[in-house]
Steps between C-alpha positions, in 0.01 A plus 500: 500500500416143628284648762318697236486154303334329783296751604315526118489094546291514800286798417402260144434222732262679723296616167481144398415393810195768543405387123159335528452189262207686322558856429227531252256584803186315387517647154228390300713688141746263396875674537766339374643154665863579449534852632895576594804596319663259261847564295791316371837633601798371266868615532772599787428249795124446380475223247150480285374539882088453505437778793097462651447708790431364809353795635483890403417825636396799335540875659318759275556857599238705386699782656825485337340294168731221519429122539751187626451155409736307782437090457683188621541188381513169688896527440502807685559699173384867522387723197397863565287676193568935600253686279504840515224739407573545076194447340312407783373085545203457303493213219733519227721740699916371420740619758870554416756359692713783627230790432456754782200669507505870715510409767810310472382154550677226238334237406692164499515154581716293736544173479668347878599152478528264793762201469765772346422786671499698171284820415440584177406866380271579186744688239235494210121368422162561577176368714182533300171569740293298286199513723374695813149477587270507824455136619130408426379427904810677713447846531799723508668201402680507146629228262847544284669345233727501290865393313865594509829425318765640667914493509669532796859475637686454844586841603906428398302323163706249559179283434194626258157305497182516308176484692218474291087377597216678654258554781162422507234660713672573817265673726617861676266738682413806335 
């Protein structure tokens, strides 16, 4: 498990390391200046906790219709946003946590943090796609948003946390 731990740590760093300081690529459209994922986690070992990603990573499977959010924080705090294919990813679209569409994905979030070495598992909430739209000078390139307010517990729930905030144009191919 600690091998596994390290080896997600140094696969985050290498992404932030590759990270150029201007990712907007010349863009002469203004996008937004605080793209990323931004939440509040209260309760179990998390208390009022401000979470701002560090860095994230989107996979989009146009194959299987399913889309992961993985970010880090500068703590080394993970989050991991599953979204399976129900009702597809255009705006407006709300995704249930523990729905499985048929194909038997489940979408859910996980919530890994660092200094306790403590997963949490979504048990209830939603993610609201409040916005998914080409990006105005990337081609292929799209832009999502969106919010969440999720519950979540340690898989023995001996500890239950809140996780609530959004994401604002993160960029995934298409």
């Amino acid at each position: 498990m600690k091998n596994l731990r390290l080896t997600q740590i140094f696969i985050f760093s290498l992404l932030m390391l590759s990270c150029s300081s201007d990712d907007s690529g010349g863009s002469n459209e203004p996008l937004n200046e605080n793209p990323g994922i931004n939440a509040t986690i209260d309760g179990g070992t998390y208390n009022n906790y401000t979470y701002t990603d560090g860095i994230y990573e989107i996979t989009y499977s146009e194959t299987n219709s399913t889309m992961s959010i993985n970010a880090a924080d500068t703590t080394g705090d993970q989050i991991t946003l599953f979204l399976n294919s129900t009702g597809g990813f255009s705006s407006d679209t709300v995704k249930i946590m523990g729905d499985t569409d048929s194909n038997n994905y489940r979408t859910y979030v996980l919530i890994r943090q660092a200094s306790t070495q403590k997963s949490y598992y979504s048990t209830s909430g939603n993610v609201t796609i409040t916005e998914n739209r080409n990006h105005p000078t990337e081609s292929g390139i799209r832009l999502v948003s969106g919010t969440f307010d999720i519950s979540a517990s340690t898989t023995d729930n001996s500890d239950s946390t809140t996780f609530i905030g959004s994401f604002t144009e993160l960029e995934y191919e298409n």
